[in-house]
N, C-alpha and C positions, 0 to 999 in steps of 0.2 A: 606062543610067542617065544623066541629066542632068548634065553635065560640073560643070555651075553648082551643085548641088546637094551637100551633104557626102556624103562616104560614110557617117559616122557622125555621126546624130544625136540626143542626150538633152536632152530638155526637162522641165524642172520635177518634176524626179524624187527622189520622195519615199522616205525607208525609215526604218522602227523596229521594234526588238526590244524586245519591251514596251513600256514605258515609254523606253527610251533612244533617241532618231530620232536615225539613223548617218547618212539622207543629208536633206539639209535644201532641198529646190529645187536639184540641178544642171542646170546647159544646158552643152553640150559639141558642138563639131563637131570633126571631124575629117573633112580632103578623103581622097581616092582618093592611096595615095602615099606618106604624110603619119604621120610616126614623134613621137607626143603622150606624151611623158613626165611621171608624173603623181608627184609626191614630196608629203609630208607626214608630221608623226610618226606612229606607233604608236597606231589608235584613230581617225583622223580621217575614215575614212568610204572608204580608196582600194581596199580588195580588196571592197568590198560593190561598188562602184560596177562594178568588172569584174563581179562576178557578178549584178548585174541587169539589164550592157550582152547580154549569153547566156542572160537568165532561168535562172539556178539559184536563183535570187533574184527572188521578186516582187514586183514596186516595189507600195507602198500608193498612190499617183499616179505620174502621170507618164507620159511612154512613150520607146522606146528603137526608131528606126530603122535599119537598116544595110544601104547598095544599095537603098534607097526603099520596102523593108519591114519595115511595125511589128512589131518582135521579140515574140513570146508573144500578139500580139492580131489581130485580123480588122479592121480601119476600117471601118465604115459613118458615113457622114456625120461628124458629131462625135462620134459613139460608138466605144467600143474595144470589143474580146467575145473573153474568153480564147478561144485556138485547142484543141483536143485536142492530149493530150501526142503524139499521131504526128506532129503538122505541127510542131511546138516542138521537135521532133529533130531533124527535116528542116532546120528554118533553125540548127541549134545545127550542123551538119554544115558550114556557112558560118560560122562564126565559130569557129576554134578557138583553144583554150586550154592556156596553159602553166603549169602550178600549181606554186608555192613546194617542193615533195615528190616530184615526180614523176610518181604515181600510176600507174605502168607495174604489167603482170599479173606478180605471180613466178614462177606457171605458166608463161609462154608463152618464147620466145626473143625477140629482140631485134626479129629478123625478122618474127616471129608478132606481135608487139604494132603492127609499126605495120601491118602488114596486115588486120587485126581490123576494123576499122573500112570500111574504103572496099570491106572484102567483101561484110560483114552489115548497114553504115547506106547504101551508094550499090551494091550488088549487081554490083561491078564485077568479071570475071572473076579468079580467084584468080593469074594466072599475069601477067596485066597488075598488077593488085595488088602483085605480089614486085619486078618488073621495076623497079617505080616507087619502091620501099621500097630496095631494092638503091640506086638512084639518089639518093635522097634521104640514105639511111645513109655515103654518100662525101662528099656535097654537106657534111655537116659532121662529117667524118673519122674516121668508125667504120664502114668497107667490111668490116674485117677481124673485127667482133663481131657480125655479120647472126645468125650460129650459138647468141652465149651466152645464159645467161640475168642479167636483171638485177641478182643479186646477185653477180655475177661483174665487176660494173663500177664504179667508183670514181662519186661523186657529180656529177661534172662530165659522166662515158659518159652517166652515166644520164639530165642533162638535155638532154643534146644528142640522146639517143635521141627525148625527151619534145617536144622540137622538132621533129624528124623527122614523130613520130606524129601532129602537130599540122599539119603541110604536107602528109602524105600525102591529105588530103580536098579542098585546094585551095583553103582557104577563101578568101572575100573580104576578111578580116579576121583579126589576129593575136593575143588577149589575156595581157599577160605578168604572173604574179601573182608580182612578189619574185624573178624568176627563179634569181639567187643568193644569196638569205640563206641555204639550207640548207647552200651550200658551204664545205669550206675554201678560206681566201683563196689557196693557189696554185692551187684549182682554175677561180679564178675568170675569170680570162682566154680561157681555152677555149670558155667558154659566149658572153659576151660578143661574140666575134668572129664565133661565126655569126649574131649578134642585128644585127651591125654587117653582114655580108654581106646580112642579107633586107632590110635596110635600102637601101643603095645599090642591091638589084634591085627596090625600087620598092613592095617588100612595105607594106599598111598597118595599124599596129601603134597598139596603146596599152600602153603597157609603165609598170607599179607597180613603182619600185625605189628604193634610198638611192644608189644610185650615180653622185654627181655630177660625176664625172668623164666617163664615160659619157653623163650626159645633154648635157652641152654640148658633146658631140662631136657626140652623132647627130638629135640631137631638133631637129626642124622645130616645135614647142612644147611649153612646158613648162609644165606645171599646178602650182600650190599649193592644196593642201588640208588644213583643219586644222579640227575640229567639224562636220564632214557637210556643207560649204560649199566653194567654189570660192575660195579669199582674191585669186589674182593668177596671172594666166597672159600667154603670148606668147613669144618668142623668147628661148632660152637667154642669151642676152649680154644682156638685160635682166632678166628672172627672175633670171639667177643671179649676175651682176653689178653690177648697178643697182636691186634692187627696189622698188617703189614703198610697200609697207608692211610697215609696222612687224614684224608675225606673223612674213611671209616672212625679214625680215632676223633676225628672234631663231634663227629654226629655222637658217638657214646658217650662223650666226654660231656654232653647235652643231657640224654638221658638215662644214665645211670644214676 
């Protein structure tokens, strides 16, 4: 990839449910690295926007780059051309996803869920699989629950598993939806810290959260979003200190 070139890019990307358009024209880069914290109220367009940067969400325009290819479409010339759902899985295997719930198997162990994936979506040998899931399961300090199953793990196991599961495919990219609202507030710290470690290993992330304390620790930019629109972005100590409008400053003025 083009050093000069974002890792991630959305241009002019459109979305509505019925009647109601959640995203209204966003453009978004994000370099290689590059930890993009994206806050606004409840409603304003930030978990649709993760879910069309992965296509589980189909922008009505627009398109959605990452590592120099069009996510869900083919390019010819100026034209875009849905891909078949095999190759949209294949590049979804490159962008993983960390969702507000969890979403772990209750069938499986801890073990089994992050190995699931990099057996059956990238056919890597099941024993190299464990080896790497074993690795990954320490990296953010649940060596010792490889064995349980997920309802045996308090909210906080659970997303740190879901993190895990989310590294185990290697992707080139990291999407963070909310990662702790579903927690209790002491659980909350736990998660955080490995968000803060993929952070300073270079990992690059776009992480949806209310956590402002959080963001102007870790975030190399910080997005304001509020009605399907971009209102003000750039560097934490400006976003979150100095903002330039109005919107911005009503919303922090809420939760600081």
């Amino acid at each position: 990839m083009n050093t000069t070139t974002p890792m991630v890019e959305v241009r002019a990307l459109h979305k509505s449910f019925g009647a109601t358009e959640v995203l209204r024209g966003i453009d978004l880069d994000v370099r290689a690295g590059e930890v993009t914290v994206v806050l606004g109220p409840s409603g304003s367009g930030k978990s649709t926007l993760l879910r069309t940067i992965n296509h589980l969400e189909k922008a009505d325009s627009g398109w959605v780059s990452v590592d120099g290819e069009v996510v869900g479409h083919r390019r010819s010339g100026d034209k875009l051309y849905e891909l078949r759902e095999r190759e949209i899985l294949r590049q979804r295997t490159r962008i993983g996803f960390v969702f507000q719930n969890f979403h772990l198997f209750p069938h499986l162990t801890v073990l089994e869920n992050i190995v699931e994936a990099p057996v059956f979506a990238l056919g890597r040998p099941r024993a190299r699989a464990e080896e790497t899931a074993r690795a990954l399961l320490d990296r953010v300090g649940l060596a010792d629950k490889a064995d349980a199953y997920p309802h045996r793990l308090s909210g906080g196991q659970q997303q740190r598993v879901a993190i895990a599961r989310a590294l185990a495919l290697e992707p080139k990219l990291l999407l963070f939806d909310e990662p702790t609202s579903a927690l209790d507030p002491e659980l909350v710290g736990d998660v955080l810290d490995v968000i803060r470690d993929l952070a300073h290993r270079g990992t690059t992330m776009i992480v949806v959260t209310h956590e402002i304390g959080f963001a102007r620790e870790v975030a190399d930019t910080v997005v304001f979003m509020d009605d399907g629109r971009i209102v003000e972005r750039g560097a934490p100590a400006g976003v979150l200190d100095a903002p330039r409008e109005e919107r911005t400053r009503a919303f922090l003025s809420k939760v600081l």
